[in-house]
N, C-alpha and C positions, 0 to 999 in steps of 0.2 A: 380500273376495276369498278363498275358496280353493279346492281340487282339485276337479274332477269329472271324469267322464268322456271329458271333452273339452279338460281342460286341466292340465297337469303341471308343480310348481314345483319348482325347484332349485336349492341357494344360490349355487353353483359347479358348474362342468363337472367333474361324478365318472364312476368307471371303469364304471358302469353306464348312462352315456348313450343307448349303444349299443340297450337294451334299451328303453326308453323309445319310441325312433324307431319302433322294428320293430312293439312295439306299435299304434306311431297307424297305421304304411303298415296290418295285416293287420286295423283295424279297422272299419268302414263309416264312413263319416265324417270320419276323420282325429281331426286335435288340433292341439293347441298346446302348446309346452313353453319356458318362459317360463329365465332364468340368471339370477340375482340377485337371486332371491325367494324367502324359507323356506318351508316348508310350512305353515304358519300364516298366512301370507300377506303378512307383514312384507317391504318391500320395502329389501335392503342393497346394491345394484348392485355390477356389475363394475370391474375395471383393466382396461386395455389392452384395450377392445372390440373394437379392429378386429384385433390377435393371433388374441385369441379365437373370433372369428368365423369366421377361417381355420381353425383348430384343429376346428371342427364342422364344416364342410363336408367340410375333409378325411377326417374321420372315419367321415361319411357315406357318404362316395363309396369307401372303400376299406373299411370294414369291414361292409358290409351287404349282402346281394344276394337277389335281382336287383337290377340297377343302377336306384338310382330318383331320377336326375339328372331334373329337375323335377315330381317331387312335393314338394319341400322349397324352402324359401324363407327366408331368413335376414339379420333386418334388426337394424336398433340403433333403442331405444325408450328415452322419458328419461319416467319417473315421480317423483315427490318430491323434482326435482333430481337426481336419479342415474341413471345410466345402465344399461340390461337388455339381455338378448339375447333375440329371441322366434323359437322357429322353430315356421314354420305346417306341419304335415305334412299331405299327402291321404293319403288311401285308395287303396293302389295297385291294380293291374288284373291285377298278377303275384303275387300272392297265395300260398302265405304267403311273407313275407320273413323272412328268420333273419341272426342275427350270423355272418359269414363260420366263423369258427375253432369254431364249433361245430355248424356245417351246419346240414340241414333236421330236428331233433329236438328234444324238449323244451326242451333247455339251449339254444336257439338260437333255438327260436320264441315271439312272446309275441304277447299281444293286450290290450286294456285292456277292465277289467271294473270299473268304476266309477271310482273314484278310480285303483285302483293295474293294475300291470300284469305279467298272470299268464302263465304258464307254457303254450303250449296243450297240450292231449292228443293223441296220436300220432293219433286217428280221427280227430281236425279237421285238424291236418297234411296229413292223407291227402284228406280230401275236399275241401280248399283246392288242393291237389297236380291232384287228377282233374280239376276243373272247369277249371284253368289250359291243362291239356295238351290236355284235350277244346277249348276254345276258338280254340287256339292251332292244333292240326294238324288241325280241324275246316274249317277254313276254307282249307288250302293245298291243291291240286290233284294230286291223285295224277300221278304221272310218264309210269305209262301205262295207261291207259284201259279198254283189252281187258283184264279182271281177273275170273278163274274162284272158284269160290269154294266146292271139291267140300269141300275139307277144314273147313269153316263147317259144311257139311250134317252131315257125318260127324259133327261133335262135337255137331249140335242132337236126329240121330237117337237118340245115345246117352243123350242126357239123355230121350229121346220124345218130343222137340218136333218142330214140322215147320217151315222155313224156306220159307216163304211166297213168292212173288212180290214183296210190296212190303217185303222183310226191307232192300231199301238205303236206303228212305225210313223203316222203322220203325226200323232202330237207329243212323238218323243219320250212314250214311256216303255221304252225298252235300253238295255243300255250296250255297252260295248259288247258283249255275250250274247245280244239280241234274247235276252234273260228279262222277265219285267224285272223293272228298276222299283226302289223307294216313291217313286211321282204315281208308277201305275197302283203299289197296294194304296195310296192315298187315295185315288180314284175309284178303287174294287168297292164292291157292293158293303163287305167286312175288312173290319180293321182295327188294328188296336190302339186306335188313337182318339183323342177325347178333345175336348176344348170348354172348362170351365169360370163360368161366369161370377162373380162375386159381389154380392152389393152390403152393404158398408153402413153404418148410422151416421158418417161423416168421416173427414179424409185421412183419420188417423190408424184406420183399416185395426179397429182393436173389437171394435162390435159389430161382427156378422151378424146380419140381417138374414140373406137369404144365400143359397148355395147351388146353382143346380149344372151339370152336367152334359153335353150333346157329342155326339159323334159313333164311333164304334162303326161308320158306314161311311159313303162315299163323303172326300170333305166338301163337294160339292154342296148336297143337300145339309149337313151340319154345318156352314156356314149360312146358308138359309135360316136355319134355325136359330140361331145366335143374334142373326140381324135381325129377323120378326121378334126375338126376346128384348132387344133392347132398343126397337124401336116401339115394344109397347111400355117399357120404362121408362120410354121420354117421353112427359106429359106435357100438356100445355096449358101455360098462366094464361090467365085473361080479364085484361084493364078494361074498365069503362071508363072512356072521357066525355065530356061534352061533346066533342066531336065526332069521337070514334071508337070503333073498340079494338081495343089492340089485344094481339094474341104472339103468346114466345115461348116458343120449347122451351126446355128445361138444359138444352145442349144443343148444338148446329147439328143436323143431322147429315 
């Protein structure tokens, strides 16, 4: 018996469980992760199985998200005379799933890459991210219907593209009803959606500084908006040395 890609042993329940689970959900397939087994495959069982078993659910259920109350399953298995804990994870459909207290980032997201289980990269992050939110507000029905969409043109003229006729069936904002979808009112000229910016006297977010507000129109151009607002809040320092003068944002842009 030991590790693959599909199966993960551990002597006892350690402070890295957590990362294990999140792996199998963001993985195609799932896993299995076995308690009472070394990594060599020597099987030493648990105490108090049925504590324990509590202990993992629990930990599941409050320390990972999205919520993936039945993708996990958690039973008691007796090998060698001794008692194991085996939990079956799927593959979830809310993709990526990360350890709560470290959110949606490196330290938070893992996926399994043969035996062990790795760290993912901020562009898999992202494109696990995209495909979840495209699926998701792909499919709900725009609120209302009658949706102009001059400010879509504007931004395909400036690139020199030309927005077509069938631009609502070619970039998918229509949905199974061929109804616009949640993507296209996002799109529409009007919208009831906003995206507020917040700046801070320092990082204990208790002294608002300033407050302001963009959107209500295509999210095209109110992300526009957001990124000129906080690229004119990134200032830049600037050192003289004997040598040179050196110049640094306030942030990586």
């Amino acid at each position: 018996m030991t590790e693959n890609n599909r199966i993960e042993y551990k002597a006892q329940l350690t402070d890295t469980f957590e990362k294990e689970v999140v792996a199998f959900l963001n993985y195609l397939g799932g896993g299995v992760i076995y308690i009472g087994i070394k990594d060599n495959g020597n099987i030493i069982g648990v105490e108090d199985s049925d504590s324990l078993q509590l202990k993992i659910k629990d930990r599941i259920k409050n320390n990972i998200s999205p919520a993936c109350m039945g993708l996990f399953d958690v039973v008691e298995e007796v090998q060698n005379n001794k008692r194991i804990i085996k939990i079956i994870v799927a593959s979830g459909q809310e993709r990526p799933y990360y350890i709560k207290k470290y959110g949606m980032s490196p330290k938070g997201c893992f996926i399994r890459n043969g035996s062990a289980s790795e760290p993912m990269t901020e562009r898999l992050i992202e494109d696990f991210f995209t495909k979840r939110l495209k699926t998701s507000i792909a499919k709900i029905p725009a609120p209302n219907q009658a949706l102009k969409f001059e400010q879509l043109r504007i931004y395909y003229d400036a690139l020199g593209k030309t927005l077509n006729n069938e631009f609502a069936k070619t970039l998918e904002l229509l949905n199974a009803d061929s109804i616009y979808n949640y993507v296209a009112y996002l799109m529409s000229d009007y919208n009831n959606v906003s995206v507020k910016i917040a700046k801070y006297a320092d990082t204990t977010r208790v002294n608002l500084i300033q407050n302001e507000e963009f959107g209500f129109c295509s999210i095209i151009k109110a992300t526009k908006q957001v990124l000129d607002k906080i690229d004119v809040e990134n200032k830049t320092f600037t050192k003289i040395t004997p040598k040179e003068r050196l110049e640094k944002k306030l942030w990586n842009p």
